[in-house]
N, C-alpha and C positions, 0 to 999 in steps of 0.2 A: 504494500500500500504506500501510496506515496505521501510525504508529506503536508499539511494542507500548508500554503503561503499567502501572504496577502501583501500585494504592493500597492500602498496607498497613496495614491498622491492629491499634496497638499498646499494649500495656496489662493491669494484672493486675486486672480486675475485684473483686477481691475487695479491694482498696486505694481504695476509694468513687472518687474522681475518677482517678485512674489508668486506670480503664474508659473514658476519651471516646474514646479511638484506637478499641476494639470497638463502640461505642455508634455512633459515626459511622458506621463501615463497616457497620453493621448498617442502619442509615437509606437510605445510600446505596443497598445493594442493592434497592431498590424500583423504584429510577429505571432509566430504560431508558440502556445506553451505546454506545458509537463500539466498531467492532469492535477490535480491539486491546486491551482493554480490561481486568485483573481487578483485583477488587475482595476483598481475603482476608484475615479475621479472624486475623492471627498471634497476639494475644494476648500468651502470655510466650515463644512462638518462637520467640525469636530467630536459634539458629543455624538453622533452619529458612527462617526468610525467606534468611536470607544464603545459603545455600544454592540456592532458587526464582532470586533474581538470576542466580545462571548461567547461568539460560534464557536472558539477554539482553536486557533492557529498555531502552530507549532514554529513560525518565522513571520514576525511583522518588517516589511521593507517602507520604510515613511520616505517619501520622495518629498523635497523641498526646497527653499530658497535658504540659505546655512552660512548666516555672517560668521566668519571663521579671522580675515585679515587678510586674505590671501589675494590677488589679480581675480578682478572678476571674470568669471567664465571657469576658475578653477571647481574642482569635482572632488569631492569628498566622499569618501563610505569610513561610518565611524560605526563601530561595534557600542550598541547602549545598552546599559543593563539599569533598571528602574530600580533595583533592592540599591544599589551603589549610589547611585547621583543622577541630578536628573538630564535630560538632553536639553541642549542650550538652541532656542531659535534666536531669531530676527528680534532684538527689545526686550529680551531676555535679559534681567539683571540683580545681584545683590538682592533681596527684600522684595522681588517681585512674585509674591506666592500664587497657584494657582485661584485664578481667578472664572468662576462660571459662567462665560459669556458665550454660548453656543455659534457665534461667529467669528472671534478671535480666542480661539483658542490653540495656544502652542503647543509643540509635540509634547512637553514637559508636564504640562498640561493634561494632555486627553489618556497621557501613562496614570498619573494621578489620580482621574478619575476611573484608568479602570481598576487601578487597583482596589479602591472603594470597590465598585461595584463587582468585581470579582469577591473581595470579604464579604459581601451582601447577602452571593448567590452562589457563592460556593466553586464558579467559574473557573478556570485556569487562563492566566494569561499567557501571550506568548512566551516560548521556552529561549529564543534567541529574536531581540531586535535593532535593526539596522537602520540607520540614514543614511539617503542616499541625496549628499545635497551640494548644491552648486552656491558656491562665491556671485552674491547680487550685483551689480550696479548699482541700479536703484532702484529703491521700490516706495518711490513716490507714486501721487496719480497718475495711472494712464495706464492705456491697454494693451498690451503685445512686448516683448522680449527686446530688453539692449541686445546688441550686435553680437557681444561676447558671451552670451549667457544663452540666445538662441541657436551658438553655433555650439553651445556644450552640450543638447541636447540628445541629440546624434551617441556621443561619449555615454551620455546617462543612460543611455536606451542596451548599450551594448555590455556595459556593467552590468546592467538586469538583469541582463540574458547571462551574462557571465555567471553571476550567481545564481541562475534556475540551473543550469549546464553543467554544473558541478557534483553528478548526480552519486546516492551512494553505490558500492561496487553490485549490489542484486536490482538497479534500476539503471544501467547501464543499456539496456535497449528501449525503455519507457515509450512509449510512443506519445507523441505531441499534438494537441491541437486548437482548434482557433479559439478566442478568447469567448468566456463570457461576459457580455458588457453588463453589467448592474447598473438598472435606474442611479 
């Protein structure tokens, strides 16, 4: 049986580079994947992903826009684990504790609350979770991708895939196929 995975991408479109999380997952669904597999445009969703985790995921992949310092257009995958500390987004700082706003909600954030709601319901959260995120511009108003951040997209799609590809040695013929899109 294959792993279940969920690569979720995250982001308000409407904040120019804050869209790579949707823009990625939007690429990604072209590609054919490993059964186990969804690929789901959360957008500004957040309690909504946290939520979908309940189903049980054994690898959450969070796709996003991921102030780090770096040239924008850089690409990151950072191993996070929620027991340890939390994942740092976009305004992320010092004293800024989760906060319950169902449309700005940061990755740091929506781990937070599944944790609660895992203690709730008895749930399991993911066993290993990932970002997968790209160095912004900007993420002022406006809509569509700076230069450098559009052209890392490509890169983020193929990391994806990198990490589904990586299969263990009795799933080495798995057969693939096309996405299911979730409302």
């Amino acid at each position: 049986m294959n792993p279940k995975v969920l690569i979720a991408g995250i982001g308000n479109v409407f904040l120019g580079d804050d869209g790579f999380g949707v823009e990625t997952v939007r690429a990604l669904s072209a590609h054919p994947l490993p059964d186990g597999v969804e690929v789901v445009d959360f957008g500004v969703r957040g309690v909504h992903l946290a939520y979908q985790l309940l189903d049980g995921y054994d690898t959450l992949v969070l796709v996003d826009a991921t102030a780090r310092g770096g040239a924008p257009g850089t690409l990151y995958l950072i191993e996070a684990d929620a027991r340890s500390g939390p994942v740092e987004g976009p305004g992320d700082g010092p004293g800024d504790g989760p906060v319950l706003d169902g449309h700005h909600m940061s990755p740091d954030t929506v781990l937070a609350l599944l944790d609660a709601l895992c203690a709730g319901t008895g749930a399991t959260p993911p066993r290993r979770t990932l970002v997968l995120g790209c160095e912004p511009a900007s993420v002022e108003e406006g809509i569509g991708l700076s230069a450098p951040v559009a052209a890392a997209v490509p890169g983020a799609v193929r990391m994806a895939l990198d990490l589904l590809d990586r299969p263990a040695p009795d799933e080495a013929g798995a057969p693939r196929h096309e996405l299911r899109r979730t409302p």
